[in-house]
C-alpha positions in Angstrom: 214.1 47.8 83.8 215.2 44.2 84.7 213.3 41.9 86.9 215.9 42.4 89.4 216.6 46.0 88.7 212.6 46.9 89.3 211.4 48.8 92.4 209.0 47.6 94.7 205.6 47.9 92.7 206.2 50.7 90.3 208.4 52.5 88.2 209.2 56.1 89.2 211.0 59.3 87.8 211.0 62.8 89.3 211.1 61.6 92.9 213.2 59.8 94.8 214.1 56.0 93.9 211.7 54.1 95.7 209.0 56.1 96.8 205.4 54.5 95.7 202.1 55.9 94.8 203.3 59.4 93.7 201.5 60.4 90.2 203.8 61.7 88.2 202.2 64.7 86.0 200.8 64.4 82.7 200.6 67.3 80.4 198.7 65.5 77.7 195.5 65.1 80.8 195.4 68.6 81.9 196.0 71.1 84.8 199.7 72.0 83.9 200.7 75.6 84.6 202.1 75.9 81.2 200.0 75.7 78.1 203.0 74.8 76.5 202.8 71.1 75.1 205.1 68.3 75.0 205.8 68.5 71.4 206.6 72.4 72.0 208.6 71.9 74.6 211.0 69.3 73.0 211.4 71.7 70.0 211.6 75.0 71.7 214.3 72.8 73.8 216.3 71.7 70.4 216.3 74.8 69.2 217.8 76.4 72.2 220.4 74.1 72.1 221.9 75.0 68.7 221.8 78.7 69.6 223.8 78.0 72.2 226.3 75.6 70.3 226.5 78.4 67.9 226.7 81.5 70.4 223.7 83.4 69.3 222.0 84.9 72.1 218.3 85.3 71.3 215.6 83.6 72.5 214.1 80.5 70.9 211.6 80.7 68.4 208.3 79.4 69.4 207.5 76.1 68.1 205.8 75.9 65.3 205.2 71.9 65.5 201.3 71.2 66.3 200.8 69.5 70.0 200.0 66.3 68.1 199.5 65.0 64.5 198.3 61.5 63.3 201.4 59.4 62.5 202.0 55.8 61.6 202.7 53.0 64.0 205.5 52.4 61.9 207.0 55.8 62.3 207.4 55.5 66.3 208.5 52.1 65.4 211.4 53.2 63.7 212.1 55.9 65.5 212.7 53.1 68.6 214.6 51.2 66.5 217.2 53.6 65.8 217.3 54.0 70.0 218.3 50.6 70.3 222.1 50.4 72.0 221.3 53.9 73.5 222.1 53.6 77.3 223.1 55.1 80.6 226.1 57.4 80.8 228.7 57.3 83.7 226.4 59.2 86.3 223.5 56.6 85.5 221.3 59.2 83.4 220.3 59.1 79.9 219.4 61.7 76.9 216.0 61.1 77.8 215.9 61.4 81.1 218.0 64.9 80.4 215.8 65.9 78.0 212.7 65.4 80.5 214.2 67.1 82.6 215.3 69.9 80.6 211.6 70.8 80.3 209.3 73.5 81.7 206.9 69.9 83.0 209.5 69.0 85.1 209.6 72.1 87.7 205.8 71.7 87.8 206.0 68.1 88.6 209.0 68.0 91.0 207.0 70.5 93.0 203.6 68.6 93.0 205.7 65.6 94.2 208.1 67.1 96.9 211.3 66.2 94.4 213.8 67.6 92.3 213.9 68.5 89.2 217.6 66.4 89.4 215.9 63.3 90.4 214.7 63.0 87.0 218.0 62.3 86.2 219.4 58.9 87.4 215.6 57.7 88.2 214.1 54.9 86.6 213.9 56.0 82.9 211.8 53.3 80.9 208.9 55.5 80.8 211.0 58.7 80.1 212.2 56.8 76.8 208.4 56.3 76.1 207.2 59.9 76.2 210.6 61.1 74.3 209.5 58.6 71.3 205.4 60.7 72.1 207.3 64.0 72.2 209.1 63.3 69.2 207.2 62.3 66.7 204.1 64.3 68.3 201.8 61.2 67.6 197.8 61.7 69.3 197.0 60.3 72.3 200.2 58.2 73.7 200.6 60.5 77.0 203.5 61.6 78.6 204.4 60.5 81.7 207.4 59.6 83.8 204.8 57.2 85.9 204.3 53.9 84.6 201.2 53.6 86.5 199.9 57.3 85.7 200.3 56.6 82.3 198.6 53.1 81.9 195.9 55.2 84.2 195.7 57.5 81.5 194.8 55.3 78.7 192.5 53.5 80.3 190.6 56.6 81.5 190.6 57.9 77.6 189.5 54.9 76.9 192.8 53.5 74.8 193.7 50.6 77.0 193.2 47.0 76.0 194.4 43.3 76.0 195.7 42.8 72.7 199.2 43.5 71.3 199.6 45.8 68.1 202.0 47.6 66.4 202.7 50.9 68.3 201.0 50.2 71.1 202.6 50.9 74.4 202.8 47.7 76.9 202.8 47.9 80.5 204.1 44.8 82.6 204.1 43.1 86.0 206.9 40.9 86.4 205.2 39.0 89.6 201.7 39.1 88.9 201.6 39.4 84.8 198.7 39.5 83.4 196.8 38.9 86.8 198.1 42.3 87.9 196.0 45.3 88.2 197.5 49.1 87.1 198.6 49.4 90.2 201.2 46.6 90.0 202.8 48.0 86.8 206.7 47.7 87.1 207.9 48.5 83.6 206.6 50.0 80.1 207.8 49.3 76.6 206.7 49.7 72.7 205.3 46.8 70.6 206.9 46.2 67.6 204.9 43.3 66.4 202.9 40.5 68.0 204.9 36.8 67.1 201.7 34.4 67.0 203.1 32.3 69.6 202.7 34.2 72.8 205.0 36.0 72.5 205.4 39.9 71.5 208.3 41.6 69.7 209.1 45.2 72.0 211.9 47.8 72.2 212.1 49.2 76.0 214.4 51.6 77.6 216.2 51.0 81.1 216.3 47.3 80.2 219.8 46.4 81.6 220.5 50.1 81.6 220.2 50.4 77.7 217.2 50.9 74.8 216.7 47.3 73.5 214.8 45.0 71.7 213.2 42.0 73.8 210.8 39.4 73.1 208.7 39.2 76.3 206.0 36.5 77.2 202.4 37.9 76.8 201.8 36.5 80.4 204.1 39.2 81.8 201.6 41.9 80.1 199.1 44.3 82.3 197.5 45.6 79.0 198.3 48.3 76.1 197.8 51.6 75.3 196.7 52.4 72.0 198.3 56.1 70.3 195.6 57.4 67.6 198.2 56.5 65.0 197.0 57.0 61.1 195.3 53.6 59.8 197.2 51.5 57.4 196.3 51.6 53.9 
């Protein structure tokens, strides 16, 4: 999300544009009604997909896909990267935001937060892009949220939020307070790529001008990271 595309203190999907303070559920912290996980839910969703494109009509096989496995930083790296140019379609929604929608999290949290299930679609989607690259790859610990403040809330409260850029990590911004901003100022969220050793970090970031791109962003414009269990580096 551009500075001048940003809502008033937060960035929000699965309610209507605008509204602020609303939590937006996270699977990965508990209390869902379903006990099926993000990772299940994307592949149960694929899955059902192709037997529709090819006109079978039984249900979808469970997943088989753990709930989360330790991946490389590199892997959700280049699974970004090959995002990059992705953007919004005529109606102003996205694959991800579609595919958030299109899973059993999103009934649950449209009715905690008096939305829509539609309103995912069309919403502010940087944070949808995040959780697609989480559900994806089915990496530990990098949440799932449509909330940019639930989810930096999240890390800090498992105790995976910090001050200094890695590989992987997901970033959280303020574009008026930067770093001097609390959680509660968060406006957009994005994925380090690498840190440039001149105050500057490398990131990809969906609904940036509407599209998946790369950036180089200012360290002073940075809340804090998340840090995903990813496997360490031999």
């Amino acid at each position: 999300m551009s500075p001048e595309d940003r809502a008033v203190g937060v960035a929000v999907a699965g309610v209507m544009a605008g509204a602020v303070g609303l939590a937006i559920f996270n699977p990965l912290a508990g209390g869902t009604a379903s006990a099926e996980t993000p990772a299940q839910a994307a592949a149960q969703h694929r899955e059902s997909v192709v037997s529709e494109r090819s006109g079978t009509e039984h249900a979808p096989r469970k997943a088989t896909r753990s709930a989360s496995r330790t991946v490389a930083a590199s892997t959700v790296i280049k699974l970004a990267k090959s995002q990059v140019g992705e953007s919004e379609n005529r109606s102003g929604s996205t694959k991800y935001a579609d595919w958030y929608a299109s899973t059993p999290h999103a009934a649950v949290t449209a009715r905690r937060d008096g939305g829509s299930v539609g309103d995912y679609r069309g919403a502010e989607w940087c944070d949808m892009f995040v959780s697609w690259l989480s559900a994806q790859t089915g990496v530990k610990n990098m949440g799932w949220d449509a909330y940019t403040v639930q989810h930096a809330s999240w890390f800090e409260k498992a105790h995976r939020w910090g001050d200094t850029a890695k590989p992987g990590a997901v970033v959280f911004f303020d574009w008026q307070n930067g770093s001097r901003g609390g959680i509660d100022d968060i406006d957009h969220v994005g994925l380090v790529v690498k840190d440039n050793g001149n105050g500057t970090i490398t990131t990809i970031e969906g609904n940036t001008d509407n599209a998946v791109k790369e950036k180089i962003r200012d360290k002073s414009e940075v809340v804090g990271y998340g840090y995903p269990d990813y496997a360490k580096s031999r």
